[in-house]
C-alpha positions as CSV (number, residue, x, y, z in Angstrom):
1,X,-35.6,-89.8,4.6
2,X,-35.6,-90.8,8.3
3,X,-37.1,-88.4,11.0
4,X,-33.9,-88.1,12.2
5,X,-32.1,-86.9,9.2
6,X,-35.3,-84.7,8.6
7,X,-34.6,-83.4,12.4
8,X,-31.1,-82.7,11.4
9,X,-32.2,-81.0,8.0
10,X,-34.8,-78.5,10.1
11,X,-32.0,-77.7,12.1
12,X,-29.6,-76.9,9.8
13,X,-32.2,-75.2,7.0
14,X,-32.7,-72.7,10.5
15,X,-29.3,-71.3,9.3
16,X,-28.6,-71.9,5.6
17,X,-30.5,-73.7,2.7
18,X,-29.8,-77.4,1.5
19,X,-31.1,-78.7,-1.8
20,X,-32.1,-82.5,-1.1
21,X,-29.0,-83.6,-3.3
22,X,-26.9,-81.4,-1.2
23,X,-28.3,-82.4,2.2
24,X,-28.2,-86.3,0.8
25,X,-24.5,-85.7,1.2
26,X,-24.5,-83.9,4.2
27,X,-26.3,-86.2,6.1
28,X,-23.8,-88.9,4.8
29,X,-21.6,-87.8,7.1
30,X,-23.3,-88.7,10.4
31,X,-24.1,-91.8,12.5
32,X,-27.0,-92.1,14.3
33,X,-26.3,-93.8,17.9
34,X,-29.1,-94.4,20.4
35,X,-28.0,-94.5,24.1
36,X,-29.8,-95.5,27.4
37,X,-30.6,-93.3,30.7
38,X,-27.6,-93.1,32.5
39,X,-25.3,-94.6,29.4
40,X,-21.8,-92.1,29.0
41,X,-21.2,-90.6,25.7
42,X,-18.0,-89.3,27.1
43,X,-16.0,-90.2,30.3
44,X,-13.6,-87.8,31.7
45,X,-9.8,-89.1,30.8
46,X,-11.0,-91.0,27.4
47,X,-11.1,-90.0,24.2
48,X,-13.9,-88.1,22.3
49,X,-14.5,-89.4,19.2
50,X,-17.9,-87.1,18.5
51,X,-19.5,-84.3,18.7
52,X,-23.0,-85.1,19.2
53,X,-26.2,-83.7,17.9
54,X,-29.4,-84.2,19.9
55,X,-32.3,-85.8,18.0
56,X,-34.5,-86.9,21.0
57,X,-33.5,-87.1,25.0
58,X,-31.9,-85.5,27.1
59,X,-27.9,-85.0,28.2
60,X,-25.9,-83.4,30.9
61,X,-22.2,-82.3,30.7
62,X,-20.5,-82.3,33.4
63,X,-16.9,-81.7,35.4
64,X,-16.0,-83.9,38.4
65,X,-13.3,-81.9,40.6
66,X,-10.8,-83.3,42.9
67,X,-12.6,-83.8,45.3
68,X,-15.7,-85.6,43.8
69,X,-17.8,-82.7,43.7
70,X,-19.5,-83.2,40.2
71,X,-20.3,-79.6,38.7
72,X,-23.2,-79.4,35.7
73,X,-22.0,-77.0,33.1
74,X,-25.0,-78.1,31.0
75,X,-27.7,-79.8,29.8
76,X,-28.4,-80.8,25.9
77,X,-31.9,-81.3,25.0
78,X,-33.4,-82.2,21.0
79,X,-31.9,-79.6,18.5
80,X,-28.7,-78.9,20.6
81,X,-25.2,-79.9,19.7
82,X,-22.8,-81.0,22.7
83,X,-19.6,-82.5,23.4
84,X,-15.9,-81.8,25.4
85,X,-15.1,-79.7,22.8
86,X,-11.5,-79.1,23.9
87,X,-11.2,-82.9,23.9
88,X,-13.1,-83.3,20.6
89,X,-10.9,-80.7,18.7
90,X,-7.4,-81.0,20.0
91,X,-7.4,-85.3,20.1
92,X,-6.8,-84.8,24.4
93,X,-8.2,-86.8,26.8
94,X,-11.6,-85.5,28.6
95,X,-12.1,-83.1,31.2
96,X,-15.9,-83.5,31.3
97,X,-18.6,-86.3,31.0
98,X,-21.8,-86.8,29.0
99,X,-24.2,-88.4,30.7
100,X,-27.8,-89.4,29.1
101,X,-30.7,-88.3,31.5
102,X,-33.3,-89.6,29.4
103,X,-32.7,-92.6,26.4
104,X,-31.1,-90.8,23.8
105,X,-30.8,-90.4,20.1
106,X,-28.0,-88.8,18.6
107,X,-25.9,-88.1,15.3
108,X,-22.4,-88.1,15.6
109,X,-20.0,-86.7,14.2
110,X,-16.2,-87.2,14.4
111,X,-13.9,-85.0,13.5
112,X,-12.4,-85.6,10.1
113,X,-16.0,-85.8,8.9
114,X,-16.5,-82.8,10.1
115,X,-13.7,-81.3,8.9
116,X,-14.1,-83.0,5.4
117,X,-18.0,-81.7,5.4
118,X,-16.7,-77.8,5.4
119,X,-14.4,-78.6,2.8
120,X,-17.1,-80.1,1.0
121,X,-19.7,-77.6,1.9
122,X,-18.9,-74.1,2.8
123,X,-22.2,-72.9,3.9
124,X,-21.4,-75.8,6.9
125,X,-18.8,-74.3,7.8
126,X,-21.0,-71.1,7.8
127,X,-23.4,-73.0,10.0
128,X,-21.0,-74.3,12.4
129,X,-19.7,-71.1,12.7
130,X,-22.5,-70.1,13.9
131,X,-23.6,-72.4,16.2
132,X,-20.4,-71.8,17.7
133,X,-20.5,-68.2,18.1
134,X,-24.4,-68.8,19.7
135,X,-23.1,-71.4,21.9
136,X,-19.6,-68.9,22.9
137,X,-22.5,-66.1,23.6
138,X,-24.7,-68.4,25.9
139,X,-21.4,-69.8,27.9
140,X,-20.9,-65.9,28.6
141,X,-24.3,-65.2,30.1
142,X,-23.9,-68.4,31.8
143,X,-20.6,-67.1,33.4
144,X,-22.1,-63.5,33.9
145,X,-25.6,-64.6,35.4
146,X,-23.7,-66.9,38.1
147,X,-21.3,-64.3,39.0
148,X,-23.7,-61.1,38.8
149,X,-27.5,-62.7,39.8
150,X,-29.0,-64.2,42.9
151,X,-30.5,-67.3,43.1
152,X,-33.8,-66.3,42.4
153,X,-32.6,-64.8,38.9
154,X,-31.2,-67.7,37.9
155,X,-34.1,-69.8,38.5
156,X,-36.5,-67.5,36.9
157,X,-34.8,-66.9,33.7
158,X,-34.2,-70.6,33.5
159,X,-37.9,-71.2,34.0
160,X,-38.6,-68.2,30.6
161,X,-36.1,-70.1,28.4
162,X,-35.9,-73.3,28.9
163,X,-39.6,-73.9,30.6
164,X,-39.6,-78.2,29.8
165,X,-36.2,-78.7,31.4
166,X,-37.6,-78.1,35.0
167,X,-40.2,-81.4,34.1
168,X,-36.9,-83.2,32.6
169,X,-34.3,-82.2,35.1
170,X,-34.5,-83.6,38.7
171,X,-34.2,-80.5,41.8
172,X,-31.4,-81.7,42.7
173,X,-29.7,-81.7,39.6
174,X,-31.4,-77.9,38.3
175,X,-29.9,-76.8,41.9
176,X,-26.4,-77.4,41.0
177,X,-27.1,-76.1,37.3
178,X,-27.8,-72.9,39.1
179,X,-25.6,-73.1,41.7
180,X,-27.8,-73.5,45.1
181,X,-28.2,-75.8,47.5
182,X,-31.3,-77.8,47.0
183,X,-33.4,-76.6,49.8
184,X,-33.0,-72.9,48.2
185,X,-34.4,-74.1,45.0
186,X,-37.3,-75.7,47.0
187,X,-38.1,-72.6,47.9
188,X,-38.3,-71.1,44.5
189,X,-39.8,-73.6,42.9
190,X,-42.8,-73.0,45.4
């Protein structure tokens, strides 16, 4: 089996249990796909055709207002699943981008597979449910830690979970994560 299948296997076997002939056909399901720093996944206004699991490198999602002003709403790094997932699961055009911050390797999935893999496979659909519900959960704290913390909370529970982003992630680019400018983050980071 491939390292990335045995990635996606670890990741999944962190939720439910696979036998091998079970997980042979999970895996048939996904595509792997390697992209290049700076390559799009997704543009805003075209079509998603995956949702994307991370094998190695590193993504950000982000939303590009009116004006130009591009807001981060995320970063994916190995083990994480992103995508527009309005886009993704309603057939509509983008609101977001993916854009790969490192070279990338990723398994895609579209979504009839996926649809047709928690058909196939309850305890998927168990799994996706859950990922789901971690990822709802994480959007909140998000939401709650812009609108309730100061800068320097941001930045330092950033730093405790997610430690190797700040050596991935340009300041400029962790400032608008967190919503500072980039001479306040130079100032915490110190």
């Amino acid at each position: 089996m491939c390292y990335y299948m045995n990635e996606l296997r670890k990741h999944i076997e962190e939720l439910i249990s696979l036998s091998d002939a079970e997980f042979v056909s999970v895996s048939s399901y996904f595509t792997m796909k390697q992209y290049k720093k700076d390559e799009f996944l997704i543009r805003q206004q075209e079509k998603v055709p995956y949702t994307y699991f991370v094998v190695s490198g590193l993504l950000k999602l982000t939303y590009t207002d009116a004006s130009g002003k591009e807001h981060i709403l995320s970063f994916a790094m190995e083990d994480w699943w992103e995508t527009d997932y309005l886009a993704f699961n309603s057939g509509t055009m983008a609101t977001m981008s993916l854009i790969c911050l490192e070279n990338t390797k990723v398994l895609c999935l579209t979504l009839k597979d996926y649809k047709a893999l928690c058909a196939a496979f309850p305890k998927m659909e168990h799994f996706f449910l859950q990922k789901a519900v971690n990822g709802h959960i994480a959007s909140q704290q998000r939401i709650l830690s812009l609108l309730s913390s100061n800068a320097a909370d941001r930045y330092a529970k950033l730093l405790k979970r997610y430690p190797s982003l700040l050596q991935r992630v340009s300041k400029s680019q962790l400032a608008a994560y967190l919503g500072v400018s980039r001479e306040t983050l130079s100032r915490l980071y110190q």
